[in-house]
N, C-alpha and C positions, 0 to 999 in steps of 0.2 A: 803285859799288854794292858791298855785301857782305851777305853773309849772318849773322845771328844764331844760336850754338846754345850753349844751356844745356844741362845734364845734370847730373840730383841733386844739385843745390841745396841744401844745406843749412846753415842761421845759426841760434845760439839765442842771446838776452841771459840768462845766467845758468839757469836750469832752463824759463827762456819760448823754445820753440822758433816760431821766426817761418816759417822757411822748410824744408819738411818733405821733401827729396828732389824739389825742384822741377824738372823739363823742360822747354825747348821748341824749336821750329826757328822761324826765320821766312826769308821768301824773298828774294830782291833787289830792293831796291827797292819792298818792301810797306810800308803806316802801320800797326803792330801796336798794338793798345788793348790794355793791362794793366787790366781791368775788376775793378771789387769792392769791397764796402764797407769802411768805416775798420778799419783790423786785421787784413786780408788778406795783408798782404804784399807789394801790387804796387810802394809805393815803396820797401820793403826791398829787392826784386828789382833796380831800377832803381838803385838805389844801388851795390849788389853788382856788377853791369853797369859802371858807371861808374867802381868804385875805391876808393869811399865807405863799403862793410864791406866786412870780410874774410869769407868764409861756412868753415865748416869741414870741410866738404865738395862735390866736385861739380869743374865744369869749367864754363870759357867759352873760347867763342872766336867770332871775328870774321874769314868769312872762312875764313885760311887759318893765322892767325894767336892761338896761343892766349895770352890776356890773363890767365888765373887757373885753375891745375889742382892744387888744394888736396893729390892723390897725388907729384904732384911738384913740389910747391913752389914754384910758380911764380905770381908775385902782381906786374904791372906798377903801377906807380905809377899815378895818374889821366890825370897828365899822359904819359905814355909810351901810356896804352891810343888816343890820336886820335881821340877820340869826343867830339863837340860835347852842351854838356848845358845845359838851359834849367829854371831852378830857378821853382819854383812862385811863389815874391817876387820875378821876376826878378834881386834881385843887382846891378843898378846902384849906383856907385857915383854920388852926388850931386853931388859937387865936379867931376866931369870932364862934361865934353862928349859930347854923343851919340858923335861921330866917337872920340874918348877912350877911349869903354866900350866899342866894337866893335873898337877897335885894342890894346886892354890887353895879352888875351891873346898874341898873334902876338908883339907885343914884347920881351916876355918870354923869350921864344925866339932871340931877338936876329937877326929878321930884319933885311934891309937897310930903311932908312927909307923907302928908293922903293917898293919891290916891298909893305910894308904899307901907307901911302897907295892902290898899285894897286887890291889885294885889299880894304880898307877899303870903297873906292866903289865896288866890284864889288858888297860883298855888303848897302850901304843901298841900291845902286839897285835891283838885284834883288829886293829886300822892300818896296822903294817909302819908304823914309825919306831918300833923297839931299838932300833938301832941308832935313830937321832939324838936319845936323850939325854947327852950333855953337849949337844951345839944350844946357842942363842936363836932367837927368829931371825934377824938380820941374815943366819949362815944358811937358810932355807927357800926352796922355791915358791912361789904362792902355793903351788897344791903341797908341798909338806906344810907352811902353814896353818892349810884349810885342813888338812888332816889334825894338825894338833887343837885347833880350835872344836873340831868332831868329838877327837878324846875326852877335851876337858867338858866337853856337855854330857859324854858319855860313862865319865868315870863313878858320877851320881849314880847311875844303873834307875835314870827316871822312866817313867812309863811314856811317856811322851817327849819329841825332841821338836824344839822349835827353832826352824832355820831361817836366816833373814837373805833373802838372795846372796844364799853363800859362796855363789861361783861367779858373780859380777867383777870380780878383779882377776879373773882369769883370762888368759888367752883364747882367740875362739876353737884354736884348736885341745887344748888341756880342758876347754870347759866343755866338749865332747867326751873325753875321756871322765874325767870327774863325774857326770849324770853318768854314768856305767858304774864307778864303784861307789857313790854315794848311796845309790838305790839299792845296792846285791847288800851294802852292809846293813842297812838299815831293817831289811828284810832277811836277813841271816840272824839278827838279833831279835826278833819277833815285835820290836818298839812299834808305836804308832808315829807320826813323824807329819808336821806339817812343816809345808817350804812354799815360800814365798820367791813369785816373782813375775817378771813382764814379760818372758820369753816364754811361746806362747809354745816352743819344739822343746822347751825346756821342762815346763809340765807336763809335756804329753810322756816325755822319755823318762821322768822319774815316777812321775804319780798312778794309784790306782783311782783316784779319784781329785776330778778336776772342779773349781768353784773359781767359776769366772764373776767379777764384778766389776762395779758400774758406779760412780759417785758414791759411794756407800749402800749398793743392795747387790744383793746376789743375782744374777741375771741369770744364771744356769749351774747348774750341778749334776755332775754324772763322769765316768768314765771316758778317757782319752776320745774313745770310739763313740761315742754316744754325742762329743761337745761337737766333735768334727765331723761326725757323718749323719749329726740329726739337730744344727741347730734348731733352738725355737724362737728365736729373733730375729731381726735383721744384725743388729749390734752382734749377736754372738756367731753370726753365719759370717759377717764381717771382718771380724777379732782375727779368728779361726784362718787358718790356714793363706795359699797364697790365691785370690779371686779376682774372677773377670763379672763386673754387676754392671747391666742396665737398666732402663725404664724403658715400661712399655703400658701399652692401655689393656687391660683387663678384657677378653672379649667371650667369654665361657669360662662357668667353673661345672667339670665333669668328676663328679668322686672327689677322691683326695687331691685332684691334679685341675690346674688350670691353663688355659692356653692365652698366649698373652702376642698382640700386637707388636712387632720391633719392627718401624721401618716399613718396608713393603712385605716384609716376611713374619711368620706366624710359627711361634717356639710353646711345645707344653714345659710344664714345669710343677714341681708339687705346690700343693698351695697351702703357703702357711700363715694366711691370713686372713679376715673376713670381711674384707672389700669385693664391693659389688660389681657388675658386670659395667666399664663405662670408666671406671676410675683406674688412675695411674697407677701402675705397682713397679715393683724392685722387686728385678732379677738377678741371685748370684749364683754362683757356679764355682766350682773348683777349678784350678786351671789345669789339673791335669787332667781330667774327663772331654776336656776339648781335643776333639780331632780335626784334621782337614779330608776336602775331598773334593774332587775335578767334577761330581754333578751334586746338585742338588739333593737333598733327603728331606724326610718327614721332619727333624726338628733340626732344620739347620737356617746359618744366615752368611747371605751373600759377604766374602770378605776382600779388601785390598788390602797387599801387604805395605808395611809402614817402613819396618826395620828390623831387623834380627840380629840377636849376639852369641858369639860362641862362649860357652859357660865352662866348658873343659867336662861333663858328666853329662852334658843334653844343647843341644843350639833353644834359643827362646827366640820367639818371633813373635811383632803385634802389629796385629791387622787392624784397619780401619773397618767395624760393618754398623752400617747408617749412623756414621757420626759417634758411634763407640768406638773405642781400643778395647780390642780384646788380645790376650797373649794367651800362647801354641807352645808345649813345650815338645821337643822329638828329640830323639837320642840319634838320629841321622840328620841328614841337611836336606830339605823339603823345595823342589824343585819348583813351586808355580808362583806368580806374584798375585795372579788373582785364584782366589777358589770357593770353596760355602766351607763354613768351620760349624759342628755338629755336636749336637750335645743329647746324651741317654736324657729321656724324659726324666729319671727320676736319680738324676743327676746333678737337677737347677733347681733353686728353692723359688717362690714368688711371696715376696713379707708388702 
């Protein structure tokens, strides 16, 4: 196991700066998800990590050992850094044999022929492909694929493994599956492991730790439960999960919580911002924390219903209240077309 640590990051292609003074730590032996939409940076980060750019400022190291310290010139090769890397296309070569593609790398290195056979069937039995190793990739499914492409990161026995949205050519349904065994391996193995990617159910299900970014900065870092149930942004309470957000006028801030203007109706909300009494804010909410009800409450707003769909696991419904859509999820069918839809004070962010 090792530890991952970045520090001021920074890469630009020509006047387009990708990576803006980026930071981070990660622990031993944690699944770090690099989360963020396309143009973020997490696979420039990832690549930067691996060897694959050069950034022109900042530091890495792994561990105890530093891989890239742009003050002093120190820039190991890819092959020199010992870091197993799992490329989004997997990378399989076609003409060689599963056992082939998991043993390429090692050989290369001109280990003994015994001791890679060893290590070969050490790391398809441990990922459960021992049995494929003289079909070609063409005679496999994407996840036997992604599995061989696993092995041959894994056959290194590196301290860290770097994934590049490995389950993007998967089905939606195989890439449910896949985040259940990609994470129990990775963590049976005691490895540290960063994975990269824009699904934001897909970080939360494999990582212990979540680093959402933003044009090149890290906008938040912490645990699944911590990104989702305590953004510190709008941007990251946004990203996050599936939400119902309005605006409303700021009209009290009491403690941590403030009480905000919608409409003709008056909603608290926690306040995570330091706008003044008077000015406009942004309210989001989760959508499952929304309830309905036939009278009015302390934090609710008048709703008309719009439209509703049957989802096969819950009906969704969206109401019109003062010129917002907001959506209702219920696991029954919700009889009223008008009602007040209700939200726990501490529930609703106000940024």
């Amino acid at each position: 196991m090792a530890k991952l640590s970045v520090s001021n990051l920074r890469l630009a292609y020509g006047d387009n700066e990708i990576l803006k003074g980026l930071s981070l730590e990660t622990r031993e032996g944690d699944v770090v998800a690099l989360l963020g939409q396309s143009g973020c940076g997490k696979t420039t980060l990832l690549r930067s990590i691996a060897g694959l750019e050069t950034p022109s400022a900042g530091k890495i190291q792994v561990g105890d050992k530093v891989i890239f310290d742009a003050d002093h010139k120190i820039a190991l090769a890819p092959e020199k850094r010992g870091l197993g890397l799992v490329f989004q296309s997997y990378a399989l070569w076609p003409h060689r044999t599963v056992f082939e593609n998991v043993a390429y790398g090692i050989r290369l290195k001109k280990v003994l022929a015994e001791e890679v056979k060893s290590r070969v069937r050490a790391a398809m039995e441990g990922i459960g492909i021992a049995h494929l190793g003289d079909r070609h990739p063409h005679q496999l499914s994407g996840g036997q694929q992604q599995r061989v492409a696993l092995a041959r990161a894994m056959v290194y026995d590196p301290p860290i493994i770097l994934l590049d949205e490995p389950l993007s050519n998967l089905d939606a349904k195989l890439r449910e599956e896949a985040r259940i065994w990609i994470r129990s391996l990775i963590k049976q193995t005691g490895r540290t492991a960063v994975f990269v990617t824009h699904d934001q159910e897909e970080a939360m299900a494999v990582a212990d730790q979540v680093v959402l970014l933003d044009q090149g900065r890290m906008i938040q870092s912490g645990t699944p439960e911590e990104l989702y149930g305590n953004p510190n942004s709008l941007f990251a309470a946004t990203f996050m999960g599936s939400n119902n957000q309005f605006e409303g006028k700021l009209i009290e801030v009491r403690g941590d919580r403030t009480m905000v203007q919608v409409g003709d109706s008056r909603i608290w909300a926690l306040n995570k911002s330091d706008k003044t009494v008077g000015e406009t804010t942004t309210v989001v909410s989760r959508v499952e924390v929304a309830e309905t009800s036939e009278t009015p409450g302390e934090n609710s707003l008048s709703a008309t219903l719009l439209t509703k769909s049957y989802l096969g696991s819950r009906w969704e419904y969206i109401y019109d209240c003062s010129g917002h859509q907001v959506r209702v999820t219920s696991r029954k069918p919700l009889p009223h077309q008008s009602c007040f839809i209700t939200w726990p004070a501490d529930g609703a962010w106000a940024f």
